[in-house]
mmCIF file of the N, C-alpha and C atoms, coordinates in Angstrom:
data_MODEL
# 
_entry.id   MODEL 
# 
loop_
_atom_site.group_PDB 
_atom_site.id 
_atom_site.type_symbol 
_atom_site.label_atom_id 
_atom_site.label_alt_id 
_atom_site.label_comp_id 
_atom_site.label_asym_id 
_atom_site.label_entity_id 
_atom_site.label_seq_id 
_atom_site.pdbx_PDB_ins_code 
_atom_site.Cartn_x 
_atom_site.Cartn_y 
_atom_site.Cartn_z 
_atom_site.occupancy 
_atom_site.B_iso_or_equiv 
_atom_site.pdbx_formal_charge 
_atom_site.auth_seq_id 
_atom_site.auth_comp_id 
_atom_site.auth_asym_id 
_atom_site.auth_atom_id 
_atom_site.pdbx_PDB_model_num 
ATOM 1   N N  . UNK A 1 1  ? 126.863 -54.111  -133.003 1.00 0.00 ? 1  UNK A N  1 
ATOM 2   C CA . UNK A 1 1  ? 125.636 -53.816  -133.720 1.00 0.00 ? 1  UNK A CA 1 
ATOM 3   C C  . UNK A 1 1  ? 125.663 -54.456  -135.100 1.00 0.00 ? 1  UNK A C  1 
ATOM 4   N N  . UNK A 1 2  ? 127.078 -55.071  -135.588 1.00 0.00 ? 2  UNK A N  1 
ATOM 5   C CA . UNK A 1 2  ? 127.230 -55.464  -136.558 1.00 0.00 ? 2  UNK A CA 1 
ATOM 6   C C  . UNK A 1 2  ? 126.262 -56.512  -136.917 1.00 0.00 ? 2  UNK A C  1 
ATOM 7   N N  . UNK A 1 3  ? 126.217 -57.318  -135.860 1.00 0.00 ? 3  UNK A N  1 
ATOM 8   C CA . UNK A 1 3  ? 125.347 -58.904  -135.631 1.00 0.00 ? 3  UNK A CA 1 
ATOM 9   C C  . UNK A 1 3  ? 124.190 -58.669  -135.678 1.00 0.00 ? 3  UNK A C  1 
ATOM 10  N N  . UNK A 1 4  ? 123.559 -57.673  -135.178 1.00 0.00 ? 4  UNK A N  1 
ATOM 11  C CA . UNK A 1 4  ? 122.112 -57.431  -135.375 1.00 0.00 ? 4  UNK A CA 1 
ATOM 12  C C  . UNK A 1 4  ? 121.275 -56.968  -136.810 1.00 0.00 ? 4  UNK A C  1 
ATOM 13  N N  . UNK A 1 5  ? 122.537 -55.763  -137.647 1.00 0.00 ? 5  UNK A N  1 
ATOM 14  C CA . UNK A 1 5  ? 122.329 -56.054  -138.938 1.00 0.00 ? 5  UNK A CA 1 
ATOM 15  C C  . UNK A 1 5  ? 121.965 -57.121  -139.943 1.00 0.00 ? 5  UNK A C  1 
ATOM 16  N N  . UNK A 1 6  ? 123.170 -57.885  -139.427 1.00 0.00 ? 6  UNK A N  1 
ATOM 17  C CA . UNK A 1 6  ? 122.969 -59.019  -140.265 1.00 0.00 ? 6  UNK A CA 1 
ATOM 18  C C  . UNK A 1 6  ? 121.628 -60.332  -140.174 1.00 0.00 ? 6  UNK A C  1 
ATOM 19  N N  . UNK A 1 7  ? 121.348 -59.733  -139.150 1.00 0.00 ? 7  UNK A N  1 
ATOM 20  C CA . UNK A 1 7  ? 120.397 -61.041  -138.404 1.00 0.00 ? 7  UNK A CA 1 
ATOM 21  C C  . UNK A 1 7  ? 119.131 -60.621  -139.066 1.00 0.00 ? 7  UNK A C  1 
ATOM 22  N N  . UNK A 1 8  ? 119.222 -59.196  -139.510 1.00 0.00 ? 8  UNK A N  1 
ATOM 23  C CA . UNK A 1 8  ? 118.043 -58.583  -139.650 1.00 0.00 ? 8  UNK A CA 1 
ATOM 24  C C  . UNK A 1 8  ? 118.040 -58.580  -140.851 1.00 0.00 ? 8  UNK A C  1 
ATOM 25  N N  . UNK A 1 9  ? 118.816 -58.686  -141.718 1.00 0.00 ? 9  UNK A N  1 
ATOM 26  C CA . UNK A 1 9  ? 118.922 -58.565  -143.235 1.00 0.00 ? 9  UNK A CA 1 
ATOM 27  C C  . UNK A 1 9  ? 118.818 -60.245  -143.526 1.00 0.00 ? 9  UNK A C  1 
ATOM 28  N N  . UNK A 1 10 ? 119.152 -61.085  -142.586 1.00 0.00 ? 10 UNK A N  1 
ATOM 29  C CA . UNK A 1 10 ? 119.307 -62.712  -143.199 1.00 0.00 ? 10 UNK A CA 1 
ATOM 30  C C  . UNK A 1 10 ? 117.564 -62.834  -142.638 1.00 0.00 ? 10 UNK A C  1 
ATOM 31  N N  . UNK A 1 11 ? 116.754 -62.289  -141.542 1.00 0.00 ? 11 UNK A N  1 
ATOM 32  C CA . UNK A 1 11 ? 115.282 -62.554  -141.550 1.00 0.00 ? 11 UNK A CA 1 
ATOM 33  C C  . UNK A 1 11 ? 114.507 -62.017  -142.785 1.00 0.00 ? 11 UNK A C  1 
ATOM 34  N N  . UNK A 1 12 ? 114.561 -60.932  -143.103 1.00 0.00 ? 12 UNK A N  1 
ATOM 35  C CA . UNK A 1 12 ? 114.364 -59.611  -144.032 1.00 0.00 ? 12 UNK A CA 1 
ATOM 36  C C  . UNK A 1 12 ? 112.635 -59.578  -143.047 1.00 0.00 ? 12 UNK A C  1 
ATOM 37  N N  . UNK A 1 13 ? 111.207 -59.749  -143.281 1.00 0.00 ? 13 UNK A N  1 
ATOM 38  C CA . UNK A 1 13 ? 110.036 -59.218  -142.488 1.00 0.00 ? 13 UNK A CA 1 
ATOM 39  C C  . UNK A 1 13 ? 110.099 -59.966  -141.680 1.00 0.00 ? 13 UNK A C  1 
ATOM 40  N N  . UNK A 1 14 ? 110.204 -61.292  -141.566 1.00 0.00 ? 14 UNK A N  1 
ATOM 41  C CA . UNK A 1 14 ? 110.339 -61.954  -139.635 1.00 0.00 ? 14 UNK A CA 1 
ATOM 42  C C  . UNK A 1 14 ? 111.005 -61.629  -139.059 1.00 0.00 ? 14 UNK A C  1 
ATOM 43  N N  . UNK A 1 15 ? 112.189 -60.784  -138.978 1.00 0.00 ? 15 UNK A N  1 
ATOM 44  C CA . UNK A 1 15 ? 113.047 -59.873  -138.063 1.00 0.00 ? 15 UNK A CA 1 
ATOM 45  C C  . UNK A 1 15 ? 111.802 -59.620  -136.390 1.00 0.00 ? 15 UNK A C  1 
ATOM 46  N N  . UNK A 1 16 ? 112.136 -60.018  -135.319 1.00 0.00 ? 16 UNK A N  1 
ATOM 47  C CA . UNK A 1 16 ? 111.556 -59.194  -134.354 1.00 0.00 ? 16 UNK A CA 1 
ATOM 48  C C  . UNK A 1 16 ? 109.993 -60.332  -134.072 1.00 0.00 ? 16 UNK A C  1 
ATOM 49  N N  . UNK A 1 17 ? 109.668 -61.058  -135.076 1.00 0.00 ? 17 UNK A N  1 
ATOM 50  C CA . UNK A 1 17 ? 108.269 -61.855  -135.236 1.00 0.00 ? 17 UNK A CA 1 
ATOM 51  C C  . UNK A 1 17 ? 108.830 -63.285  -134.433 1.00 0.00 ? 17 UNK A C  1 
ATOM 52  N N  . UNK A 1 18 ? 108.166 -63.607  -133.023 1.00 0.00 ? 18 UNK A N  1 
ATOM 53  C CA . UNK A 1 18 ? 108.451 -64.605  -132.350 1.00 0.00 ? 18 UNK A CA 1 
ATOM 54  C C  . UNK A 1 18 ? 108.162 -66.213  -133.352 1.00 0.00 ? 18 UNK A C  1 
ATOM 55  N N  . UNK A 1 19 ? 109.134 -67.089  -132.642 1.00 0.00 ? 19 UNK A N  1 
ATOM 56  C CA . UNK A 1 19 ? 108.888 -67.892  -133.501 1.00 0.00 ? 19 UNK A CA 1 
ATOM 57  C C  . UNK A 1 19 ? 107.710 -69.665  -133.196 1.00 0.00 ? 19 UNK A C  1 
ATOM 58  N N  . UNK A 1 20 ? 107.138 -69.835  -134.074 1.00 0.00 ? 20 UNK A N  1 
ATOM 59  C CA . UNK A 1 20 ? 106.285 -70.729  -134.284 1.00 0.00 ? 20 UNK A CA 1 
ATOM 60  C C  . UNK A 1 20 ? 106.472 -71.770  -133.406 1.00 0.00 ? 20 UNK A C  1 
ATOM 61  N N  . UNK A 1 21 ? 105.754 -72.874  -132.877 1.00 0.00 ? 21 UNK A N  1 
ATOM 62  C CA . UNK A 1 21 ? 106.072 -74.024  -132.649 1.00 0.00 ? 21 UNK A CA 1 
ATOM 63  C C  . UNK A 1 21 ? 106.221 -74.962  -133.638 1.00 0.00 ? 21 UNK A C  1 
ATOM 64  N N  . UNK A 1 22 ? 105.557 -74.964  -134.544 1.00 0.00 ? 22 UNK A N  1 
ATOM 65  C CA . UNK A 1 22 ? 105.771 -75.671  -136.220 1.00 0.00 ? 22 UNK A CA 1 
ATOM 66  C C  . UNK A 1 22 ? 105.267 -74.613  -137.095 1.00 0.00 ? 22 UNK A C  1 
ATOM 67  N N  . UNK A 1 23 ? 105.967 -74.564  -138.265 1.00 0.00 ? 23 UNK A N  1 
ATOM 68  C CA . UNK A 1 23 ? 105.287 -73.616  -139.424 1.00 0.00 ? 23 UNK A CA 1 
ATOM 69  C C  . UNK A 1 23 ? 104.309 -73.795  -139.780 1.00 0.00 ? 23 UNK A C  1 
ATOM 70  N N  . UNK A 1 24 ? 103.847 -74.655  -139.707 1.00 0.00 ? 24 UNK A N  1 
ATOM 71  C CA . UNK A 1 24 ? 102.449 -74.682  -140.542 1.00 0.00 ? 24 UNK A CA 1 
ATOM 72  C C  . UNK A 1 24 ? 101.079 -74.570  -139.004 1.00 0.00 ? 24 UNK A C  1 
ATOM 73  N N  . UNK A 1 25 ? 101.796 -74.570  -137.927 1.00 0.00 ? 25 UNK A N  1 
ATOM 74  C CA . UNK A 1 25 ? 100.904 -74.415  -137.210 1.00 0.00 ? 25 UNK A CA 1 
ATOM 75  C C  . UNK A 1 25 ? 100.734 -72.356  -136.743 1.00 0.00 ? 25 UNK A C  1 
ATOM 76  N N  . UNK A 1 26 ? 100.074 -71.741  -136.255 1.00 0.00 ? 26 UNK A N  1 
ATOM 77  C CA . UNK A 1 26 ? 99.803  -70.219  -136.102 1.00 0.00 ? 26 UNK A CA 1 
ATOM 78  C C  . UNK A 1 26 ? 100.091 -70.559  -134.605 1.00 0.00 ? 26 UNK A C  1 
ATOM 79  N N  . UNK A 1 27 ? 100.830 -71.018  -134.165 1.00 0.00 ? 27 UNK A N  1 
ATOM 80  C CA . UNK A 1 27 ? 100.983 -70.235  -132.601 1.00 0.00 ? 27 UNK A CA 1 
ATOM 81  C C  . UNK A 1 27 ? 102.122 -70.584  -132.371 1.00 0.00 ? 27 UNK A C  1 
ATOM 82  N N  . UNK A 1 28 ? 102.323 -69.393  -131.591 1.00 0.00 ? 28 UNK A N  1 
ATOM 83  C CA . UNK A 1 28 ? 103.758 -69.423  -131.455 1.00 0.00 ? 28 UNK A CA 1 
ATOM 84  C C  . UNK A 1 28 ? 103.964 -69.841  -129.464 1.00 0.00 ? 28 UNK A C  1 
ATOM 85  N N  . UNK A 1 29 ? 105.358 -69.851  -129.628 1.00 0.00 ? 29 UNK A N  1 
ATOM 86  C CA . UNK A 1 29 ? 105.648 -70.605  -128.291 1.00 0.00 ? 29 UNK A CA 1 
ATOM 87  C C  . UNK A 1 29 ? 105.460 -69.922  -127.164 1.00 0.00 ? 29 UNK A C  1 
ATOM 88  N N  . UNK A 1 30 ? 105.179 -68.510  -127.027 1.00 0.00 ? 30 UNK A N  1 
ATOM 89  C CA . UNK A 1 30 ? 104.833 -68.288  -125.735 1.00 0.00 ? 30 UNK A CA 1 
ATOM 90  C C  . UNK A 1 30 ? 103.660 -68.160  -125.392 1.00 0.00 ? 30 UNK A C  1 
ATOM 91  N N  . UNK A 1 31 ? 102.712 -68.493  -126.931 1.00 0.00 ? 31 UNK A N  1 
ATOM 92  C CA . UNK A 1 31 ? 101.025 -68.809  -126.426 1.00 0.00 ? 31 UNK A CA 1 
ATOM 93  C C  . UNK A 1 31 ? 100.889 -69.868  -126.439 1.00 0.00 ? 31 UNK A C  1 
ATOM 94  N N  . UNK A 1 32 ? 101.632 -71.073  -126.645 1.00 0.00 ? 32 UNK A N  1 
ATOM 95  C CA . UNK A 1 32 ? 101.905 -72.698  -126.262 1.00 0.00 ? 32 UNK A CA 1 
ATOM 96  C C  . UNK A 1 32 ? 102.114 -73.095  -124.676 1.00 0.00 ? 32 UNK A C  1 
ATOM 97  N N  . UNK A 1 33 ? 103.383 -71.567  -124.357 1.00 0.00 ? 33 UNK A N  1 
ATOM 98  C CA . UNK A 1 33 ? 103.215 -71.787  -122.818 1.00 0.00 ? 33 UNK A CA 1 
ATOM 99  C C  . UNK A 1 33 ? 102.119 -71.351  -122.112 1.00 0.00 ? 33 UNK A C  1 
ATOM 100 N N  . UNK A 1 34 ? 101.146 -70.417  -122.297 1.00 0.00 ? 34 UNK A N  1 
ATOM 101 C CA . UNK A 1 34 ? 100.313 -69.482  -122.018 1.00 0.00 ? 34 UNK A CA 1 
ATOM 102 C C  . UNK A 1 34 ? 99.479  -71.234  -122.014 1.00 0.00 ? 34 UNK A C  1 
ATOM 103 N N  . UNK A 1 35 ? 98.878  -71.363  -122.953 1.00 0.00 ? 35 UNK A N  1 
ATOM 104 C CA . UNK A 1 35 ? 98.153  -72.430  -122.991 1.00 0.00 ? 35 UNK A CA 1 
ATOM 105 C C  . UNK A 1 35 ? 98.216  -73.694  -121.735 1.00 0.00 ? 35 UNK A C  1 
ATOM 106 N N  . UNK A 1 36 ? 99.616  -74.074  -122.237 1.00 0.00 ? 36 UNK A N  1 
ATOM 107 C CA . UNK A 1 36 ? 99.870  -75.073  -121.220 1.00 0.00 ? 36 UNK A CA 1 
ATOM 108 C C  . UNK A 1 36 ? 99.650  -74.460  -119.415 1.00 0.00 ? 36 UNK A C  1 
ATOM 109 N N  . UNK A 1 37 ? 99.763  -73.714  -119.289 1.00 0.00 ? 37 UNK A N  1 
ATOM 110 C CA . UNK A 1 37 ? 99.787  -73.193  -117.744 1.00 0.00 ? 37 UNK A CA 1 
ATOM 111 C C  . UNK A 1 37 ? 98.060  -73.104  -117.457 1.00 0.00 ? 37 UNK A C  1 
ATOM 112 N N  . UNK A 1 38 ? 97.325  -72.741  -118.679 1.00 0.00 ? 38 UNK A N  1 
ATOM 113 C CA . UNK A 1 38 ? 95.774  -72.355  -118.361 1.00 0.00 ? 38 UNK A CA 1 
ATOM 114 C C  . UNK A 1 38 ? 95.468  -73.961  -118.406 1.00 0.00 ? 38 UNK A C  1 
ATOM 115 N N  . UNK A 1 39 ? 95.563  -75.155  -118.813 1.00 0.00 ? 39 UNK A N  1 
ATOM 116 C CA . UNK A 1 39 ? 94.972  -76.244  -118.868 1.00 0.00 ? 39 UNK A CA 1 
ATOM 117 C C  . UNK A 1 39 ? 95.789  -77.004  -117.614 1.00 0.00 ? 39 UNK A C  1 
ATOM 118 N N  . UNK A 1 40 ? 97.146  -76.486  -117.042 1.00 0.00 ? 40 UNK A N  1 
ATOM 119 C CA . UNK A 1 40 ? 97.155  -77.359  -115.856 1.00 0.00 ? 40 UNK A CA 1 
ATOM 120 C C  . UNK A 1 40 ? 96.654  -76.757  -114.786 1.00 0.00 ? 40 UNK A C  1 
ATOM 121 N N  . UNK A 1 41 ? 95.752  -75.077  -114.844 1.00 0.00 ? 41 UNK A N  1 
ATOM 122 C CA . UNK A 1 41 ? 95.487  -75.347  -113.690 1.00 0.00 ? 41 UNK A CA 1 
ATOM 123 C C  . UNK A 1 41 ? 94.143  -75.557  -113.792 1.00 0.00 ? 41 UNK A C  1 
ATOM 124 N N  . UNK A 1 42 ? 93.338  -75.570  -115.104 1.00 0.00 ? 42 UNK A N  1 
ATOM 125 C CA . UNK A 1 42 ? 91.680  -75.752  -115.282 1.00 0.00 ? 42 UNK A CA 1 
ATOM 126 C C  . UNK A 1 42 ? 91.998  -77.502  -114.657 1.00 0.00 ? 42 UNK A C  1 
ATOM 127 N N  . UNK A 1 43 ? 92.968  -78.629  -114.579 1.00 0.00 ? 43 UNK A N  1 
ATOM 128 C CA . UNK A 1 43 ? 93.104  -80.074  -114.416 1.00 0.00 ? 43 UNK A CA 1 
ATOM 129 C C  . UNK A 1 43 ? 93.122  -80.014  -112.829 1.00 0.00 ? 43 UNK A C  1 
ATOM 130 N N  . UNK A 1 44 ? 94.027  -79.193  -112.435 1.00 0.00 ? 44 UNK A N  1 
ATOM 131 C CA . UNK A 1 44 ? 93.620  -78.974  -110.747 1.00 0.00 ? 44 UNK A CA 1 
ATOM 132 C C  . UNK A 1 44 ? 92.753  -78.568  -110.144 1.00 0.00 ? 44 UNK A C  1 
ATOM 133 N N  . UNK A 1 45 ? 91.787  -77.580  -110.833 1.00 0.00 ? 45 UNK A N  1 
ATOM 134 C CA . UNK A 1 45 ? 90.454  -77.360  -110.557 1.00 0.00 ? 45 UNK A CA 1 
ATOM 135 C C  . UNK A 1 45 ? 89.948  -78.486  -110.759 1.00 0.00 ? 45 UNK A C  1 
ATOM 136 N N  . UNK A 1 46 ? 89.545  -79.042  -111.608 1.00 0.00 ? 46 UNK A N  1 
ATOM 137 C CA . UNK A 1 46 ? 88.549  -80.324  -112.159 1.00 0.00 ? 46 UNK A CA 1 
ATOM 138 C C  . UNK A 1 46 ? 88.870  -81.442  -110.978 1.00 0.00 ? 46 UNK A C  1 
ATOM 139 N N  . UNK A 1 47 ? 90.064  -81.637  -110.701 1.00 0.00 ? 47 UNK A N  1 
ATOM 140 C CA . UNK A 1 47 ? 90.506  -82.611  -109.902 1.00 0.00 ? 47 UNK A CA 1 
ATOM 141 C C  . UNK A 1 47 ? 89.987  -81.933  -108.401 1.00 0.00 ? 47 UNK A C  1 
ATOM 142 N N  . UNK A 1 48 ? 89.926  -81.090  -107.984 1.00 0.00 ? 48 UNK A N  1 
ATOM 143 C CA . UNK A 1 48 ? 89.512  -80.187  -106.810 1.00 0.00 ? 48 UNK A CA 1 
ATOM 144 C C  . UNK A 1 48 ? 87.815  -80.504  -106.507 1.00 0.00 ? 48 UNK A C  1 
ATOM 145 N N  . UNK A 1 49 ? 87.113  -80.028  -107.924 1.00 0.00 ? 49 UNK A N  1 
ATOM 146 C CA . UNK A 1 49 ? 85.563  -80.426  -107.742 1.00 0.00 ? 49 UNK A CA 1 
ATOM 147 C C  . UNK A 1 49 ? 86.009  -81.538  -107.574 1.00 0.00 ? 49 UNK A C  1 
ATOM 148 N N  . UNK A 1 50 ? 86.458  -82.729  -108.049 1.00 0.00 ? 50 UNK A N  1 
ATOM 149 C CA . UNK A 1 50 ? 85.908  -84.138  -108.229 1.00 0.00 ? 50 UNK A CA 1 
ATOM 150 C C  . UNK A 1 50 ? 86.182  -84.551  -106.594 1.00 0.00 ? 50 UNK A C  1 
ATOM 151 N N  . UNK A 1 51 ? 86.877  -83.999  -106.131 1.00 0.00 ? 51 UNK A N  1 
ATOM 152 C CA . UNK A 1 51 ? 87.105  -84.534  -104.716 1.00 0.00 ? 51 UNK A CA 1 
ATOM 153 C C  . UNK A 1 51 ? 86.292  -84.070  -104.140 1.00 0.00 ? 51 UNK A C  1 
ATOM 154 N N  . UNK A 1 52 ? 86.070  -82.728  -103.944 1.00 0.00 ? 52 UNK A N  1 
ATOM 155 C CA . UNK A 1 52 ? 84.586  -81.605  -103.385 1.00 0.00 ? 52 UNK A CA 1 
ATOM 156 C C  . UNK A 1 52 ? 83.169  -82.807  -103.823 1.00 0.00 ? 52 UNK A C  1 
ATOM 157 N N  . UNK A 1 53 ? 83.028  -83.328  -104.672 1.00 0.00 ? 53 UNK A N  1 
ATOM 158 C CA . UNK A 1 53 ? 81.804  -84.076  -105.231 1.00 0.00 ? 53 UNK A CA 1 
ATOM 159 C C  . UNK A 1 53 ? 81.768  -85.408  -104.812 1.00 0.00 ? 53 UNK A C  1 
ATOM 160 N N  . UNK A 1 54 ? 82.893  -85.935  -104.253 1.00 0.00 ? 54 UNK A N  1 
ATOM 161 C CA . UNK A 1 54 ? 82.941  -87.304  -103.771 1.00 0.00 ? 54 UNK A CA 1 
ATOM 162 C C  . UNK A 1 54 ? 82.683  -87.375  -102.546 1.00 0.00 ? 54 UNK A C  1 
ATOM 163 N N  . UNK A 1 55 ? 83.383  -85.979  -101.314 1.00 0.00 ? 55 UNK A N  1 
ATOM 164 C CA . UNK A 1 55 ? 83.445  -86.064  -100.010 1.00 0.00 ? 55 UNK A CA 1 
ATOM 165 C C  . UNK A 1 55 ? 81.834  -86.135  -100.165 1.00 0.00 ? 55 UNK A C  1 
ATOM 166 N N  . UNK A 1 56 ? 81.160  -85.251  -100.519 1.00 0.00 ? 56 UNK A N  1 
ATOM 167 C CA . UNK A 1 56 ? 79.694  -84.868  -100.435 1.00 0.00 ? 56 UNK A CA 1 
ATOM 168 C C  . UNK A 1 56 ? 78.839  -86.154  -100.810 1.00 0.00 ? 56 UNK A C  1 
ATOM 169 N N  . UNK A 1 57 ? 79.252  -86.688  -101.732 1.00 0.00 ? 57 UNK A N  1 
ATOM 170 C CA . UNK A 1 57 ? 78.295  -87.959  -101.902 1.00 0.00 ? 57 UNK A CA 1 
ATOM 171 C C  . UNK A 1 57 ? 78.550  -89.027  -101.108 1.00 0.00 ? 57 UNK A C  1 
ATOM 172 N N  . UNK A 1 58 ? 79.681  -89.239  -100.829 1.00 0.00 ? 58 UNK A N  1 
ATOM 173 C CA . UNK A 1 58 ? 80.359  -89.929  -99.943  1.00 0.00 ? 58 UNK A CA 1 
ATOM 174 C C  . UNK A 1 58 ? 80.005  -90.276  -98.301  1.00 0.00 ? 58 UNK A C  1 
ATOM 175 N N  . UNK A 1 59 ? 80.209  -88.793  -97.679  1.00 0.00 ? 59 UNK A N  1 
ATOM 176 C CA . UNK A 1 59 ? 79.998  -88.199  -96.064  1.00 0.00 ? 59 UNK A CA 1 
ATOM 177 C C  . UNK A 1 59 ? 79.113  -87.778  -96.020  1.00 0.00 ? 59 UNK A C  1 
ATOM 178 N N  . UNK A 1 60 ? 78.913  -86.528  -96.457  1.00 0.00 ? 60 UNK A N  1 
ATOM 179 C CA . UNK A 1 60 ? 77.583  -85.839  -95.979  1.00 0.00 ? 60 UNK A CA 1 
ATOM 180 C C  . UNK A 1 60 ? 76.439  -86.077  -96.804  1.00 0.00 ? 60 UNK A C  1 
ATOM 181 N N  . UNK A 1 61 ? 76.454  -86.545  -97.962  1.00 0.00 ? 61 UNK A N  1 
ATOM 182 C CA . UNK A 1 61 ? 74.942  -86.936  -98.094  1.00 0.00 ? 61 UNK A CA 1 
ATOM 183 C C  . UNK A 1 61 ? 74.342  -88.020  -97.380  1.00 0.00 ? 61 UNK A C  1 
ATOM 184 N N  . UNK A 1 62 ? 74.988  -89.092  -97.257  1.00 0.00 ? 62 UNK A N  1 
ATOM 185 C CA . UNK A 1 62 ? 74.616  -90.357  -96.032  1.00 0.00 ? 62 UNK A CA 1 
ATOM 186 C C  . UNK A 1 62 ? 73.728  -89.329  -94.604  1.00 0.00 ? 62 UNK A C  1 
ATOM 187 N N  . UNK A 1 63 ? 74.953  -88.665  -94.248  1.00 0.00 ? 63 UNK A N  1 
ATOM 188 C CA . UNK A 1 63 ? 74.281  -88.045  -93.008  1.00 0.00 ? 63 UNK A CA 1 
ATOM 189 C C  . UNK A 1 63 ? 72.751  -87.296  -92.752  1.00 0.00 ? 63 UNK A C  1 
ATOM 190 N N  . UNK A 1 64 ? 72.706  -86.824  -94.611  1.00 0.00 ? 64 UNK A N  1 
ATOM 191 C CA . UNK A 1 64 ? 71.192  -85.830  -94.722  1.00 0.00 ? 64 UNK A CA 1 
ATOM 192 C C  . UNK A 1 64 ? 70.404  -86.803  -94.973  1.00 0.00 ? 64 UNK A C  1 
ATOM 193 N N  . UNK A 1 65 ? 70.198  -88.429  -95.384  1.00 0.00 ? 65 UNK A N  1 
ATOM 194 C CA . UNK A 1 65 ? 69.716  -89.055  -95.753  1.00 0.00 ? 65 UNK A CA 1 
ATOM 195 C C  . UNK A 1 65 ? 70.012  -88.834  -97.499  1.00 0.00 ? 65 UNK A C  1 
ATOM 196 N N  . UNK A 1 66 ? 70.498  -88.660  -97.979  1.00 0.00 ? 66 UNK A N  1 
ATOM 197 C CA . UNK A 1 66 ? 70.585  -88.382  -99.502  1.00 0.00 ? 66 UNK A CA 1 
ATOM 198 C C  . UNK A 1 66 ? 71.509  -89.342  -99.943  1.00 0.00 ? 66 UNK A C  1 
ATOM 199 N N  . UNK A 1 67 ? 71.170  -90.529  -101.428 1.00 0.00 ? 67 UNK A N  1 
ATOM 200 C CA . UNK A 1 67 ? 71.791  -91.279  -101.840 1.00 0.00 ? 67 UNK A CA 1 
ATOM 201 C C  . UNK A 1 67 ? 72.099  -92.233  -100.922 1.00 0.00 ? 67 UNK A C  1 
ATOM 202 N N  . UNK A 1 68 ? 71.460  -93.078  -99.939  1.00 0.00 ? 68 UNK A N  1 
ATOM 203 C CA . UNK A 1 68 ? 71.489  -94.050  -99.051  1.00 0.00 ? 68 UNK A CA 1 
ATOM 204 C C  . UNK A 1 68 ? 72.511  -95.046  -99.658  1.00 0.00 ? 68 UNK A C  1 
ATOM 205 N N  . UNK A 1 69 ? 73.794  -95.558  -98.791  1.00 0.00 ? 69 UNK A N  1 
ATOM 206 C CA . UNK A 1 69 ? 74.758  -96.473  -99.587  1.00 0.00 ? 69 UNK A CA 1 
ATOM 207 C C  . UNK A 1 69 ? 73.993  -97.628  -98.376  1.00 0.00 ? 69 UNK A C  1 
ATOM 208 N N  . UNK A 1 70 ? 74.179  -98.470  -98.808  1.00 0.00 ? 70 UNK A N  1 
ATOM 209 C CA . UNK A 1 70 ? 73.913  -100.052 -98.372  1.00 0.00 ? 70 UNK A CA 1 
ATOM 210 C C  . UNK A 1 70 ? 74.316  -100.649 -98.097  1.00 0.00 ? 70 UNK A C  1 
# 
């Protein structure tokens, strides 16, 4: 318990306060990971429509008559 004293007396109020990705930036690293996990899967969605939007313009609108390719 000795080590934890000291750790806590060498932080003095950041004791226990997760730490930053840079100081001068306000977020800290497990809302950096939080972040990163929500934008790779909003990129697999996006990538999901774009394929959903291609088959359709692609295949089946030809078939309804819609967007005639040449």
């Amino acid at each position: 318990m000795g080590e934890a004293k000291r750790r806590k007396a060498a932080l003095g109020d950041k004791y226990g306060q997760e730490e930053r990705i840079f100081p001068w930036l306000p977020v800290t690293k497990s809302q950096a990971e939080n972040l990163y996990k929500l934008t790779t899967r909003v990129a697999w969605i996006g990538i999901g429509a774009l394929a959903v939007i291609w088959v359709t313009i692609r295949f089946i609108g030809p078939a309804f008559g819609w967007w005639e390719i040449q």
